[in-house]
N, C-alpha and C positions, 0 to 999 in steps of 0.2 A: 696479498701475496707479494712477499718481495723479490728482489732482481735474483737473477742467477748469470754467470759467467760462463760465456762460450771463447773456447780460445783455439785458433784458426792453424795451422801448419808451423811447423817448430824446421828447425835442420834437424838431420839424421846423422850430421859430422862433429862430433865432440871436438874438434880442433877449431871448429869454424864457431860454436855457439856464442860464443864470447863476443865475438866480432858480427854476432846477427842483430840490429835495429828490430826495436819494436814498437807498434802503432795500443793505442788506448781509445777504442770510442764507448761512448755510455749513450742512453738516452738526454734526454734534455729534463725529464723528470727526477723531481729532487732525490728518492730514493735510491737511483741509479748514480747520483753524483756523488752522493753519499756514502755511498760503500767505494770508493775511489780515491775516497779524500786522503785518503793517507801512502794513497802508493807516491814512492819516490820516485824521481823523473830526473836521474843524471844527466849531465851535460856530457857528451862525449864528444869529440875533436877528432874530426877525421883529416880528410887529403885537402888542400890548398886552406886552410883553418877555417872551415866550412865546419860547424858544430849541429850535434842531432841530438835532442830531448830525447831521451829513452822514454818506451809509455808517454808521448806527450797525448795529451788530453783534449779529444776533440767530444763534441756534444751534437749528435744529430736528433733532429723532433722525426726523423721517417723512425728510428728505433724506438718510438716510446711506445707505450701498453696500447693493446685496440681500445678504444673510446666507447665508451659500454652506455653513450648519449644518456637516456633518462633514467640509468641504471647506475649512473658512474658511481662509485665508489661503494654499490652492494655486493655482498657475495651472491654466487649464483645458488645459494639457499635461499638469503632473503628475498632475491628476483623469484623464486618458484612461491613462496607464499605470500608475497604480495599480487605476482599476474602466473599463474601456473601457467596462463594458455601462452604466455611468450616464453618461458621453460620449455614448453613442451613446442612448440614450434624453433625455437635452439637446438632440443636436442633432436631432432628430425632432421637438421642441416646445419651442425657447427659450421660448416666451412661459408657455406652462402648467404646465412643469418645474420639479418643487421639489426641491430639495436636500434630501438625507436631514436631518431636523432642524432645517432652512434655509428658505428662501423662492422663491417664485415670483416673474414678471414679476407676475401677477396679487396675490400677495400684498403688492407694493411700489404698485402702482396704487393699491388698499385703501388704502394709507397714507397717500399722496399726496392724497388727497383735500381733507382741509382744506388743505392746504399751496397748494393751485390753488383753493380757494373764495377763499381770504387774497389770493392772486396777483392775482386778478381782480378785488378790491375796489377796489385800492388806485389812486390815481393819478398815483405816482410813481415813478419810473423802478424797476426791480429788480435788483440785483446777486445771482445765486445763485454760490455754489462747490459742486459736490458731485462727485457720482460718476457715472461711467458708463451704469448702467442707467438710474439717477434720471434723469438728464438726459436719454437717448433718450426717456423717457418722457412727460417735461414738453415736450419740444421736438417729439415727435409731435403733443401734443395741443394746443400752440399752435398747431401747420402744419397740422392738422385730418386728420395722416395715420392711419389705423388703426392701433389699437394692435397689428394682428397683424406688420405692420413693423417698430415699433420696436424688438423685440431687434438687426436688423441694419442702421440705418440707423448711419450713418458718423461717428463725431464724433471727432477727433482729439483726444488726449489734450493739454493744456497748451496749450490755444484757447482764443481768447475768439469765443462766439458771438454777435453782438450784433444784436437782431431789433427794429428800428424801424417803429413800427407810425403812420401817420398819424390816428387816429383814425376813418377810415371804408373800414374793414375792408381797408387793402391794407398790406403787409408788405414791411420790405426787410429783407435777411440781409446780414450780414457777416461772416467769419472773420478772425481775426488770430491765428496761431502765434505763442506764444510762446517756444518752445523749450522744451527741448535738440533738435536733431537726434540722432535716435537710429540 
């Protein structure tokens, strides 16, 4: 599965959006860098000629795919008919289930960590790319759902999730499919 795009608080001031700074993280895995390669990164020149990379492009390894250890790179079809009984011990605890070798929902959470301290500081809009679990996991804890949900909350692959936040705590969501139809 490839990356999907979650994109973090927007302004609400059509006067001001021009003049809003914007941040770019991706994972550190090549598929995530990849679908990025082509965004432009203007130079803009603000107060005392202090200049700001629009989208400049940072790469964290805490946002890349959970590590699926001796499973990496199967689907979770092929993991069911090569070991059903780690299938079926997966699906009895998506969130606490660790791949032989691999990682849990919980051990990406752990990771995740500074990555949503940094999130939270910041107060300019955020473009993430990454992966799948990453991102049920980021996009639970913005929407304040349990993390015991988010292994199965819904995020379509090759979205942009785009969650505009007014500044006093209310939230709007938007999806935009990018494609391919599959």
């Amino acid at each position: 599965q490839g990356p999907v795009t979650l994109i973090f608080v927007e302004p609400t001031n059509p006067e001001t959006y021009t003049k809003v700074f914007a941040r770019l993280w991706t994972s550190a895995l090549q598929r995530a860098t990849q679908s990025v390669a082509f965004f432009k990164h203007p130079v803009i020149r603000v107060e005392d000629g202090k200049v700001w990379e629009q989208l400049g492009h940072r790469e964290y390894r805490n946002l890349n795919e959970q590590y699926a250890g001796e499973y990496e790179g199967l689907t979770g079809e092929e993991i069911a008919l090569r070991q059903p009984e780690e299938a079926e011990l997966r699906a009895k605890d998506k969130l606490g289930y660790r791949y032989p070798r691999g990682e849990s929902y919980y051990d990406v959470i752990a990771r995740l960590d500074d990555a949503i301290q940094q999130l939270e500081s910041y107060q300019e809009p955020v473009m993430i790319v990454a992966h799948l679990p990453v991102l049920r996991l980021l996009y639970a804890y913005m929407l304040g759902i349990p993390r015991e949900q988010a292994p199965d909350l819904k995020i379509q692959d090759h979205t942009v999730l785009h969650l505009d936040y007014d500044g006093r705590g209310n939230l709007r969501e938007r999806r935009y499919f990018l494609g391919p139809e599959l």
